[in-house]
C-alpha positions as a printed Julia matrix, in Angstrom:
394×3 Matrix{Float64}:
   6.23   10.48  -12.97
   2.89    8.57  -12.02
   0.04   10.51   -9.57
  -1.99    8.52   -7.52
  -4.99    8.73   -5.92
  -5.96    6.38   -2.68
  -9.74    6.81   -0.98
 -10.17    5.21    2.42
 -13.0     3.45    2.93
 -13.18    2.92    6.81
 -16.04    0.47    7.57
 -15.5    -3.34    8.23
 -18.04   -5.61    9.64
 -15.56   -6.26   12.04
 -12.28   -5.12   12.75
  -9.37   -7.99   12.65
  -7.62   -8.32   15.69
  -4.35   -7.42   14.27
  -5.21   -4.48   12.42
  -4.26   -1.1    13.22
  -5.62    1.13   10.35
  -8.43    3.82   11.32
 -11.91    1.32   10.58
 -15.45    1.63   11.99
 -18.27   -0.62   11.94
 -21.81   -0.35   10.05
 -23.23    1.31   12.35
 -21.02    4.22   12.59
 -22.86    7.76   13.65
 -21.86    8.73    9.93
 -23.37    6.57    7.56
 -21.89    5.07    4.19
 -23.9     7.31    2.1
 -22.72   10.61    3.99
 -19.02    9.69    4.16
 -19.34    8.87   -0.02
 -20.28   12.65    0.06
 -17.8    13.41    2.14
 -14.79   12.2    -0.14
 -16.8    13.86   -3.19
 -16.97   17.31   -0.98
 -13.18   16.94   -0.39
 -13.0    16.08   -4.04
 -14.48   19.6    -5.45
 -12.84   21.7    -2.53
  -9.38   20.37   -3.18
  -8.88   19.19   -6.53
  -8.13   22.41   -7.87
  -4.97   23.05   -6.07
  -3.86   19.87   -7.47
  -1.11   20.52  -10.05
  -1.19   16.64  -11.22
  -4.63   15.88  -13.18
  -2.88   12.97  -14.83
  -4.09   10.13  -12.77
  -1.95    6.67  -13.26
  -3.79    4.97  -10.5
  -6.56    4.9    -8.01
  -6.72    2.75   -5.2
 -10.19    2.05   -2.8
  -8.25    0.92    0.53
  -9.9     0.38    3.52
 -11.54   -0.86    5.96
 -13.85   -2.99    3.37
 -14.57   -0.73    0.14
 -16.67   -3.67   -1.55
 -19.31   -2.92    1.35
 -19.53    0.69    0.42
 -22.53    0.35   -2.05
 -21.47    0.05   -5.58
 -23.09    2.86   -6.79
 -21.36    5.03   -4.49
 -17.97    3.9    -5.75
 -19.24    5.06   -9.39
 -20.41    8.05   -8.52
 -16.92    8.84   -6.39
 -15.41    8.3    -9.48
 -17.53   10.42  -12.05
 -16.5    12.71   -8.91
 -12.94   12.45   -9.89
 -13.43   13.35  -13.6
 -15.81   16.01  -12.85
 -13.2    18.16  -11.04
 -10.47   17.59  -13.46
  -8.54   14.55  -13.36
  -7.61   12.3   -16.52
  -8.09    8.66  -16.09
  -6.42    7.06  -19.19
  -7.7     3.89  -20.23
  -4.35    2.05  -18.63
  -4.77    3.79  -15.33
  -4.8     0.87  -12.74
  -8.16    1.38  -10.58
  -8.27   -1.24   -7.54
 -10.69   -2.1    -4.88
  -9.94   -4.03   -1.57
 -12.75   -6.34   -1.46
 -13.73   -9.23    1.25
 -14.67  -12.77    0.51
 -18.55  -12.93    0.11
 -19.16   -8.68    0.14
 -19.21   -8.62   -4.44
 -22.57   -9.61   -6.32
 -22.6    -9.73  -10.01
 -24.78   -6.68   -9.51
 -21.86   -4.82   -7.85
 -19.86   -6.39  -10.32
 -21.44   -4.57  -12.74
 -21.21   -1.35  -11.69
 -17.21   -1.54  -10.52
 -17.12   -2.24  -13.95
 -18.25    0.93  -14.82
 -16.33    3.01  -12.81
 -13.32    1.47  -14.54
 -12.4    -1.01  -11.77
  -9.84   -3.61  -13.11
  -7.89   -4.93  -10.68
  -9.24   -5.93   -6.76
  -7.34   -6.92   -3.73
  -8.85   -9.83   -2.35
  -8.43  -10.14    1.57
  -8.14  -14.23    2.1
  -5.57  -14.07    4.23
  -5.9   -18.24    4.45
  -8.01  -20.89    3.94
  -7.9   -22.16    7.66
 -11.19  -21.89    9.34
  -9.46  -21.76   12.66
  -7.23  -19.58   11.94
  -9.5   -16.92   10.21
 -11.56  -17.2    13.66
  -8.22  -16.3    15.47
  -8.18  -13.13   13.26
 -11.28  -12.32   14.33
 -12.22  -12.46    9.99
 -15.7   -13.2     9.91
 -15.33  -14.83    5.99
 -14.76  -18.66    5.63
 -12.88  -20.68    3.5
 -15.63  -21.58    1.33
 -16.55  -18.29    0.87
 -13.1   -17.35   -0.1
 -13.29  -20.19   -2.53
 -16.9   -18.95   -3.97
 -15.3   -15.84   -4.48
 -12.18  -16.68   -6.24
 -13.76  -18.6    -8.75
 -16.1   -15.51   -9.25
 -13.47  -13.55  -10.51
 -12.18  -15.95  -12.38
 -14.92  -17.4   -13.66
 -15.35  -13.37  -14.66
 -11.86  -13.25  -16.11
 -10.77  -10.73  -13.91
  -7.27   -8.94  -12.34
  -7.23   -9.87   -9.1
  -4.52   -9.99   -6.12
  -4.13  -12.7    -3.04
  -3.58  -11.37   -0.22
  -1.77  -13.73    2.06
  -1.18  -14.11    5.94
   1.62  -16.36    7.46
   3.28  -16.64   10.88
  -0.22  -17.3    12.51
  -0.21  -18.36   16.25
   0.14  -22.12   16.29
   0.67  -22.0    12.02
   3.03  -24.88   10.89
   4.95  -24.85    7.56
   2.79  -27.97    6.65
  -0.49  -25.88    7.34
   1.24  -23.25    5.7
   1.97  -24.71    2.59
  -1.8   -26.0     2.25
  -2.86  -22.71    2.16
  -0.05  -21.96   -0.68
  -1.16  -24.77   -2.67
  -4.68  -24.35   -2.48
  -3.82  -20.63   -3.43
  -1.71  -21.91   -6.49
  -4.99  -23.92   -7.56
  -6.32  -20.4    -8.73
  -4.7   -18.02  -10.79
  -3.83  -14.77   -8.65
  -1.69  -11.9   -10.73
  -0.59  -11.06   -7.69
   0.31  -11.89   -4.39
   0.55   -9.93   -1.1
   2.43  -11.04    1.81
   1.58  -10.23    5.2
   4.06  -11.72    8.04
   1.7   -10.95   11.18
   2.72   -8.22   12.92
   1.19   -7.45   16.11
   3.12   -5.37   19.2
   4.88   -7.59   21.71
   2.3    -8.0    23.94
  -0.66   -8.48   21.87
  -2.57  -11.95   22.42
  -1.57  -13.34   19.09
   2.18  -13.02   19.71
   1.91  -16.32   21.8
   2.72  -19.83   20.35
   3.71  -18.46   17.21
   6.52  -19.87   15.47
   9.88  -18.72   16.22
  11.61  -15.84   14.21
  14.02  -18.22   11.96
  11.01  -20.44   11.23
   8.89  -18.02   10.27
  12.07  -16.7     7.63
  11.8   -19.96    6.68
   7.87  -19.62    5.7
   8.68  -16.77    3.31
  11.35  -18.81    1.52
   9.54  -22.14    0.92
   6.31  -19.31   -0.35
   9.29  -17.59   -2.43
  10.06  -20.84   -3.78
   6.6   -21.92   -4.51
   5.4   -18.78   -6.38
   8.7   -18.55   -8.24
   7.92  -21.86   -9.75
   4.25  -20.52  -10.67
   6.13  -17.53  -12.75
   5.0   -15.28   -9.85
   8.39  -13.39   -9.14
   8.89  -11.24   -6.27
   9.5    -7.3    -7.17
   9.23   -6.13   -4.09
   9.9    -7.4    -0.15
   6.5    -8.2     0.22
   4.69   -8.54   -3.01
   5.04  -10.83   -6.17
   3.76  -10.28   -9.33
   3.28  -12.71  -12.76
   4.87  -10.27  -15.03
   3.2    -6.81  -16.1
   1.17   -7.11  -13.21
   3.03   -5.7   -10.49
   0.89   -2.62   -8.54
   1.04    0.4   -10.46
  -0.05    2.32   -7.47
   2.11    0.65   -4.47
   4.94    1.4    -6.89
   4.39    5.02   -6.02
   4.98    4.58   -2.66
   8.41    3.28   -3.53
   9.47    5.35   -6.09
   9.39    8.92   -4.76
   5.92    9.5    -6.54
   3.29   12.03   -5.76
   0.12   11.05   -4.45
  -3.23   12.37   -2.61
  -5.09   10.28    0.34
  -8.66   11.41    0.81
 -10.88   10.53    3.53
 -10.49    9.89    6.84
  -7.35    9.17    8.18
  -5.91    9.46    4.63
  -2.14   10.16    3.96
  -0.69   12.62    0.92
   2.73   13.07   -0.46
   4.13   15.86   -2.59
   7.62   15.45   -3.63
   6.99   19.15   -4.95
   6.27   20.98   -2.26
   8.72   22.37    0.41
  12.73   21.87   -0.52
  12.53   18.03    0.49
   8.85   17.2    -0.38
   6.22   17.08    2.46
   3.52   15.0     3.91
   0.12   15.5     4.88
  -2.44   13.29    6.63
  -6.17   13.53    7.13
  -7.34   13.38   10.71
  -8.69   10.54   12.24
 -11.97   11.94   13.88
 -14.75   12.29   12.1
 -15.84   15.15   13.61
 -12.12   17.21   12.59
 -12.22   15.68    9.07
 -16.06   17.21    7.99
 -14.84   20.53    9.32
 -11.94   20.57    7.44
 -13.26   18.97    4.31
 -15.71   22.05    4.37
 -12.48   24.41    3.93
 -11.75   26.14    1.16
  -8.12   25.09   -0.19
  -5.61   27.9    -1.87
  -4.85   27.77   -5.38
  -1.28   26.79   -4.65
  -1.28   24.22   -1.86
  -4.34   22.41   -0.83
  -3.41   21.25    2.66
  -2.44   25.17    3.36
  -5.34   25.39    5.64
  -4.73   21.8     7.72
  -2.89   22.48   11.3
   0.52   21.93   11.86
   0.04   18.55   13.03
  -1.11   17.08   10.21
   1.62   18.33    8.07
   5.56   17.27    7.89
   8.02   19.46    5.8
  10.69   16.73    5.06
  14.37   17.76    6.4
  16.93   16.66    3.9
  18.05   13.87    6.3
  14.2    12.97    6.53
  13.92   12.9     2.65
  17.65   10.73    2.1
  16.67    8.37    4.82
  12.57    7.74    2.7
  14.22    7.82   -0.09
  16.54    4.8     0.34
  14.72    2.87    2.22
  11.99    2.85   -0.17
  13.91    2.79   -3.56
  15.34   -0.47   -1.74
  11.97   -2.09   -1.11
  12.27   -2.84   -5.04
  14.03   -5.94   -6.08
  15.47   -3.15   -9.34
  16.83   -1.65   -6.5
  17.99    2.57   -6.3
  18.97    4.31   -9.4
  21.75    7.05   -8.46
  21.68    9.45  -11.44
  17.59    9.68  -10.12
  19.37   10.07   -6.84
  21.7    12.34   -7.79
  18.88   14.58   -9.93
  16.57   15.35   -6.34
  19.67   15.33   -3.7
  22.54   16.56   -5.5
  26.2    15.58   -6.05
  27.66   15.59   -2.29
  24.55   13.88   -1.31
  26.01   11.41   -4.07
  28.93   10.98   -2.44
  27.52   10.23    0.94
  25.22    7.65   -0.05
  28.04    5.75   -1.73
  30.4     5.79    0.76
  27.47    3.9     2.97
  26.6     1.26   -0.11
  30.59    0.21   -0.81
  30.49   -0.36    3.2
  27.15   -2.72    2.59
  28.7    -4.6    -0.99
  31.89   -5.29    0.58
  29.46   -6.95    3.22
  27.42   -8.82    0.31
  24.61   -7.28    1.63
  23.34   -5.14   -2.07
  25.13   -5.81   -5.12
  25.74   -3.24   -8.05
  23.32   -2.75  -10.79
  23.48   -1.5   -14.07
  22.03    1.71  -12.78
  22.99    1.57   -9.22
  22.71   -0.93   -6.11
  20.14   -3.0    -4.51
  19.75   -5.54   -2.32
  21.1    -9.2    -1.95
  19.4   -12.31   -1.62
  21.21  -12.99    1.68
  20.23   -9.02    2.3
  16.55   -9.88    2.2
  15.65  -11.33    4.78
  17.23   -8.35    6.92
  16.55   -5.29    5.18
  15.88   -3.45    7.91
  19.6    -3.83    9.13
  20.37   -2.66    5.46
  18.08    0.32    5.89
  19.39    1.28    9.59
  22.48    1.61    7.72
  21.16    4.48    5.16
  19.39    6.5     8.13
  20.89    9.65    7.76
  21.07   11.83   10.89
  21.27   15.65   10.08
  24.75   15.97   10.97
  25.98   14.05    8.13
  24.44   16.16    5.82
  26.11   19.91    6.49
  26.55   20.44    2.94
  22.45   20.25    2.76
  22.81   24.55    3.27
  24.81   24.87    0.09
């Protein structure tokens, strides 16, 4: 089983107008060199309660993490050897960078902190529409810094936006072609999603035709041997995320930084969550804790953990297994949840192949083509509530 580690790196120099994640601005009253010490303090006071030092991936999320200086970034991971982890050569390390924020100088040193893949936040290459983001990049600039990586021979993913207020399929499609003129590894789709009443909700395209955006990009990135593996994300071959994949498959990881979410499959009788706070002021008091040798999120208040119920863990389980086009494995299922659990869960899939809605695998079910495009009515259907699950006490 793969162990991931994710660092959040919180400041943008702006913050999109659909985004939701914890971000501040430059001139936050903690600076980017005291918040790189921050993660490294969290690093030494925690790190030994990790049981996991095999690291299979680390991921700089954000925010922006190509405006955190470069040097910081290597020293945050010497950080992350120095307290124990192994790195093995084929651990994925990724960086969420912005069009215009990565010099060959910065280049450089990414380099040297093992950095071979980054996540590059385009979105589209529609002036307009990056103003109606509130992105403060342009086109060109995405441009300049695609063919930088390239040009450099580098991994890199697209990260896509579609379903834009006033966004056609014509316009759409421009930005898929132009995309298709470089040579992503990897492609990220992002379907807008703002609440109901959030300015960018109006004049966007209606619900089918925005269904009908994802096919016609299905379509077009099929045809470019970039295959979908995942409701969201497409990958050429061998280059799907190493460390999204542990989100999906039931996978230990540990979030550090502000606002930073943990998961420990391990820990408790159903695994259990953990989450750093989102004030600055709460997160450098409890970075400064000591952790125990068995748990290091012992210390955190009650609020910032969740000991998964069995219902809790069935219902994360499924819906996240399903996320992947391979679908859930139910020996795997059977090995964390047990025989009657077994049972259960296959009474609820024959309901949903009789309906055409996942077909059997060689290893167990998955989803449909004429299921994708409604998973979540798939994954309503494998919500367990905690009275179906009396045996659980056995």
């Amino acid at each position: 089983m793969g162990f991931g580690l994710y660092i959040h790196i919180p400041y943008c120099i702006q913050k999109c107008h659909y985004c939701d994640f914890t971000t501040f601005d430059l001139n936050h009253v903690v600076s980017m060199k005291q918040y790189s010490q921050l993660i490294m303090s969290e690093l030494r006071s925690r790190a030994k309660a990790i049981n996991n030092k095999n690291v299979t991936s680390i991921y700089f999320g954000g925010g922006t993490p190509s405006l955190l200086p470069a040097e910081d970034i290597l020293a945050i991971r010497n950080e992350i050897s120095a307290v124990g982890f192994n790195v093995a050569p084929d651990s994925e390390i990724t960086i969420e960078i912005n069009p215009g924020t990565v010099t060959p100088a910065k280049l450089d040193l990414y380099l040297e902190s093992g950095v071979n893949r980054f996540s590059v936040g385009v979105q589209t290459f529609n002036d307009a529409y990056l103003k109606t983001c509130g992105r403060e990049h342009s086109a060109n600039t995405s441009r300049e810094t695609l063919r930088f990586l390239e040009k450099n021979m580098l991994n890199y993913s697209f990260d896509l936006l579609f379903g834009l207020p006033n966004q056609t399929q014509a316009e759409l499609l421009i930005d898929l072609n132009e995309m298709l003129t470089f040579s992503p590894q990897h492609v990220s789709l992002y379907n807008l999603t703002v609440p109901m009443h959030h300015k960018m909700n109006a004049r966007r395209a209606p619900d089918e035709e925005q269904a009908e955006m994802f096919e016609i990009i299905e379509k077009h990135l099929t045809a470019a041997q970039i295959f979908r593996y995942e409701l969201s994300n497409f990958a050429r071959p061998g280059h799907e995320s190493k460390h999204n994949q542990l989100y999906w498959s039931d996978a230990p990881y540990w979030g550090l930084g502000v606002s930073a979410h943990s998961y420990t499959p391990s820990v408790g009788r159903w695994g259990t969550r953990y989450w750093n706070p989102t004030s600055y002021k709460e997160y450098i008091k409890q970075v400064s804790a000591d952790a125990t040798l068995t748990d290091p999120f012992a210390f955190l208040p009650a609020r910032q953990i969740e000991h998964l119920k069995m219902n809790e863990a069935l219902t994360d389980y499924c819906h996240t297994q399903l996320r992947m086009m391979r679908g859930l494995t139910i020996d795997l299922f059977e090995k964390k949840f047990g025989s009657e659990a077994r049972m259960l869960l296959m009474a609820k899939a024959e309901k949903l192949i009789q309906k055409g809605l996942l077909l059997n695998t060689a290893s167990g079910f998955c989803l449909s083509p004429s299921a994708l495009p409604i998973a979540n009515q798939v994954f309503f259907e494998f919500t367990f509530l905690p009275e179906e699950i009396a045996f659980s006490t056995h």
